[in-house]
NUNU-423118 format. One record per residue (C-alpha): residue number from 1; x, y negated, z; chain. Coordinates in nm, 3 decimals, decimal comma, m for minus. Each point is the difference from the previous one (the first is absolute). Last residue first. Example, Ala and Ser with C-alpha at 12.3 -4.5 7.8 and 13.67 -1.06 7.14 Angstrom:
REM residues 2
R   n      xx      yy      zz chain
R   2   1,367   0,106   0,714     A
R   1  m0,137   0,344   0,066     A
END
This chain:
REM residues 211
R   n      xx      yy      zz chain
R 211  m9,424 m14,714  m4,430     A
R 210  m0,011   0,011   0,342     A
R 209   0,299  m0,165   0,059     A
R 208  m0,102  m0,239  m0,272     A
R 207   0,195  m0,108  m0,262     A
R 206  m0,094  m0,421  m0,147     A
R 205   0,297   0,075  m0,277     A
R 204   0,150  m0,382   0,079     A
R 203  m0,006   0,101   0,395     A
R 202   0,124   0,311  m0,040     A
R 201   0,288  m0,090  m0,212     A
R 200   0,067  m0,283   0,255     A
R 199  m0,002   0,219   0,346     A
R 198  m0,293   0,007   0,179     A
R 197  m0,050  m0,220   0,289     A
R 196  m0,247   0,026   0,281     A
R 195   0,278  m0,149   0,295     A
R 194  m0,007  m0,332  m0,079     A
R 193  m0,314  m0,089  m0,131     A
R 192  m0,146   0,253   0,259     A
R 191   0,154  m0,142   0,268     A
R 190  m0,121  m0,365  m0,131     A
R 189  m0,375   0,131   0,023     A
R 188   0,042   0,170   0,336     A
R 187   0,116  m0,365   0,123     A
R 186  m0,254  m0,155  m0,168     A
R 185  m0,258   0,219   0,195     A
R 184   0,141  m0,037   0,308     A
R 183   0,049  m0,387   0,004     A
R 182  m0,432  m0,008  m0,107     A
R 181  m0,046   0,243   0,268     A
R 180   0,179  m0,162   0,256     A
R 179  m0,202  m0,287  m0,104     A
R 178  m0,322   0,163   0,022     A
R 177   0,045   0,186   0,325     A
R 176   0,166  m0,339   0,170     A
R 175  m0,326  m0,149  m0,104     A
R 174  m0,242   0,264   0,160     A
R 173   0,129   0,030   0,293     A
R 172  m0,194   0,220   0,149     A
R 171   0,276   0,109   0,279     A
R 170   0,032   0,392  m0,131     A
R 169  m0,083  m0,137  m0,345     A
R 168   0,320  m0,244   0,022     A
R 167   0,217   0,272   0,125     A
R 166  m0,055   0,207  m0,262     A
R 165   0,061  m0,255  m0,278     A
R 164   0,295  m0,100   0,202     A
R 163   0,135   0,357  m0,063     A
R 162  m0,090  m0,055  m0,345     A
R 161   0,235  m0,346   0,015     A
R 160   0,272   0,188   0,156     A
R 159  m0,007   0,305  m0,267     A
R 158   0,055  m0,254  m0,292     A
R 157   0,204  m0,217   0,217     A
R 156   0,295   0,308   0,035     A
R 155   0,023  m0,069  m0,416     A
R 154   0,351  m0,045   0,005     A
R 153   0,077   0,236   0,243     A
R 152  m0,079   0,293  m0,244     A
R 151  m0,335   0,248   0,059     A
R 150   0,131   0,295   0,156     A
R 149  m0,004  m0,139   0,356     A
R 148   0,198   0,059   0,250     A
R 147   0,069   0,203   0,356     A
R 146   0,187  m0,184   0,201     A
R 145  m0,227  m0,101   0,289     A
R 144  m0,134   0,362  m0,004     A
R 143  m0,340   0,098  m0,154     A
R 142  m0,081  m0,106  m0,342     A
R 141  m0,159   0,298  m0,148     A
R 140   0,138   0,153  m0,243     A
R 139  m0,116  m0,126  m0,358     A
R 138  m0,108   0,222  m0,322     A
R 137   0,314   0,130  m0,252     A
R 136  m0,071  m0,050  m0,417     A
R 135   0,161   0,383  m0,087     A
R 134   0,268   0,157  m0,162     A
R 133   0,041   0,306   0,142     A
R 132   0,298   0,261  m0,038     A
R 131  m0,057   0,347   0,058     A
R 130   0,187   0,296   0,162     A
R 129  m0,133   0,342  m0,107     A
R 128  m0,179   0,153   0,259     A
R 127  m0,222   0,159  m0,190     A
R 126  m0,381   0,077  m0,090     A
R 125  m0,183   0,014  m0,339     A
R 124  m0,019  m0,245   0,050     A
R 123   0,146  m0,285   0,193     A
R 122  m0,137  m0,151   0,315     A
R 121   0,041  m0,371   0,039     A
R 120  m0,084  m0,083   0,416     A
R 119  m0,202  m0,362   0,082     A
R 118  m0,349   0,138  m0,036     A
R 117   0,050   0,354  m0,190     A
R 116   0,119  m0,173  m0,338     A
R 115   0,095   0,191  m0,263     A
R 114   0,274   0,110  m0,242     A
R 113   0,064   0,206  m0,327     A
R 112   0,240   0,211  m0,202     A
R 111   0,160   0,226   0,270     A
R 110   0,204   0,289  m0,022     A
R 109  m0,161   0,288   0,132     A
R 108  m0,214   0,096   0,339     A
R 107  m0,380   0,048  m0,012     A
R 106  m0,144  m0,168   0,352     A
R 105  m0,208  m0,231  m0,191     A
R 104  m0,198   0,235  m0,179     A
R 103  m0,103  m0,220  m0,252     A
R 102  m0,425  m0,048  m0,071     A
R 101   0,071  m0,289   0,258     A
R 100   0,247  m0,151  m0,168     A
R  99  m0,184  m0,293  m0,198     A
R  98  m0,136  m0,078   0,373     A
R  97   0,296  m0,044   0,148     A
R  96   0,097  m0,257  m0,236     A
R  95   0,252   0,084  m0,298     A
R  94   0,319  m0,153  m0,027     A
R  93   0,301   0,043  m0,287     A
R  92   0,297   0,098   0,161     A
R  91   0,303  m0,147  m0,203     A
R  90   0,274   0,196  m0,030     A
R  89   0,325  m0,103   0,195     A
R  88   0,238   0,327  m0,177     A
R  87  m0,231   0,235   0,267     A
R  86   0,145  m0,056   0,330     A
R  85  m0,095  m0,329  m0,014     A
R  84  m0,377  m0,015  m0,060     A
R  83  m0,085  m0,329  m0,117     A
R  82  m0,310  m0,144   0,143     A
R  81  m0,097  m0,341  m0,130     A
R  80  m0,213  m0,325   0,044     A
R  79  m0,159   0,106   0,315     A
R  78  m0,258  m0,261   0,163     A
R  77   0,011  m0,045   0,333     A
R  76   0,286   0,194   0,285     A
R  75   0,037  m0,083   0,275     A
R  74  m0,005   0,270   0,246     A
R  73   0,202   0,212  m0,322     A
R  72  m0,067   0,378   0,042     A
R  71   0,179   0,168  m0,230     A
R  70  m0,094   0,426  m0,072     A
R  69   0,234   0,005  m0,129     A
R  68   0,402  m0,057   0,096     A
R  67   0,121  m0,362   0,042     A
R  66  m0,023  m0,326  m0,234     A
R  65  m0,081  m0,407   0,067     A
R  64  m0,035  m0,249  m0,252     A
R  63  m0,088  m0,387   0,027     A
R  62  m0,243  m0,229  m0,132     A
R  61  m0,207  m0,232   0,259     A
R  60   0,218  m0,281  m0,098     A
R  59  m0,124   0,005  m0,374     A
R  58  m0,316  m0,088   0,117     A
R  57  m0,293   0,231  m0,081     A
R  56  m0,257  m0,228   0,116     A
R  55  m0,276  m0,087   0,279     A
R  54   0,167   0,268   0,234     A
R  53   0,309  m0,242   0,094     A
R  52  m0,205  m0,263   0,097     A
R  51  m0,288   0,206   0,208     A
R  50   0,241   0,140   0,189     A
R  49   0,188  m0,272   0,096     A
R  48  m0,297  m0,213   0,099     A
R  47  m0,142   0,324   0,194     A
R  46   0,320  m0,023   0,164     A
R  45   0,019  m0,317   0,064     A
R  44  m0,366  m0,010   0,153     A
R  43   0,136   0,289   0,217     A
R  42   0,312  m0,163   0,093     A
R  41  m0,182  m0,278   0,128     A
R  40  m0,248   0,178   0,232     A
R  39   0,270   0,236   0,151     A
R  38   0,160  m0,371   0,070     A
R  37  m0,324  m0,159   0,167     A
R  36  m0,094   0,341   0,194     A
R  35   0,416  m0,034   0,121     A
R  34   0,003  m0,313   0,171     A
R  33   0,084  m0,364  m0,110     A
R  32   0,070   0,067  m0,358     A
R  31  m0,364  m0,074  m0,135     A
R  30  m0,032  m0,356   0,150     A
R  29   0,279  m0,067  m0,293     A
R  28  m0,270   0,057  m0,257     A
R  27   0,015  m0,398  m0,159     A
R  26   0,196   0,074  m0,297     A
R  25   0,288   0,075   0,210     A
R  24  m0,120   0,327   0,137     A
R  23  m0,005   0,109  m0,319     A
R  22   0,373  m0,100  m0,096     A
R  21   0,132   0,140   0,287     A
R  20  m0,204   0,339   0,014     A
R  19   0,116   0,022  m0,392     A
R  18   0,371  m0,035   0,157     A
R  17  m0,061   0,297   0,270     A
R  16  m0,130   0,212  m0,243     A
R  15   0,276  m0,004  m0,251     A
R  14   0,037  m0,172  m0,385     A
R  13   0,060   0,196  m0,276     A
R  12   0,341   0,031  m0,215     A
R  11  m0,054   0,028  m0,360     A
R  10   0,149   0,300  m0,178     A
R   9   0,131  m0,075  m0,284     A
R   8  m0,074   0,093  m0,387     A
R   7  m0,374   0,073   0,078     A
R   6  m0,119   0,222  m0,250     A
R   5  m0,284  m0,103  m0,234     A
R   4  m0,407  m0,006   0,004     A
R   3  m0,153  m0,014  m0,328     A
R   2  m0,368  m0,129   0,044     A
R   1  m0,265   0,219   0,078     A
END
């Protein structure tokens, strides 16, 4: 896996009610006269969102949250860290659930490791220390006209031509598929130029995040 960095700034997204613009525009704008046709758009954007943001560990989908274990984080993906705070910020290494099955996971002491239990991390041996989580954050559902997107404005056409996609199989349209796919796929390409970039030392020593 290549090296994934930081995002210096956080990019604003784009909301709901804009993406239902721009859809509609590319020949959708049938779907906005009653409300089956606009539940029916926001769920291809959604799934277009979703499946965007989840195809890579973008740097926009890094952020940190903390509070007492056990945490449960609704979206949380893949955890990069777990630093217990109450205990000089050492760094929790993790074990699955199943590598702590022969634990008794109720035993009580300063902990030294972390799990996963779906979207809660339980420490062990068990506390409530507070924790701090670094972690690659999954999409909410877009829901309310304001709501936005985690994927930057600049690169709103990415999701609008795989919406489009979507569309086009619903109406067989097998050209507008293909060249919405062809856009789409150059447009995930030049996010990852942009966004996939190690820093220069890394680069010139060829590091790996997974080593």
């Amino acid at each position: 896996m290549p090296y994934i960095g930081d995002s210096i700034t956080v990019e604003a997204g784009v909301a709901l009610s804009v993406l239902r613009t721009e859809f509609w525009a590319r020949g959708y704008d049938y779907l906005s006269q009653d409300a089956a046709g606009i539940a029916r758009t926001d769920r291809w954007l959604n799934q277009s969102h979703a499946s965007i943001v989840l195809k890579e560990l973008w740097p926009f989908r890094l952020t940190t949250t903390s509070g007492a274990a056990p945490l449960s984080i609704a979206n949380v993906g893949k955890v990069l860290s777990v630093i217990d705070s109450d205990n000089n910020d050492w760094d929790l290494t993790e074990m699955t659930e199943r590598e702590m099955t022969p634990y008794r996971l109720t035993s009580l002491g300063i902990p030294y490791f972390y799990y996963r239990d779906g979207l809660t991390l339980r420490l062990w041996p068990s506390s409530t220390h507070t924790i701090s989580v670094r972690f690659y954050a999954r999409p909410a559902k877009l829901v309310n006209d304001a709501d936005t997107t985690m994927i930057p404005e600049r690169f709103m056409d990415v999701l609008i031509d795989d919406a489009v996609i979507r569309g086009g199989k619903d109406a067989d349209n097998a050209q507008v598929v293909a060249l919405a796919r062809q856009e789409r796929d150059q447009g995930l390409a030049d996010m990852r130029e942009d966004l996939m970039v190690a820093p220069r030392h890394i680069q010139r020593s060829g590091y790996h995040e997974d080593g």
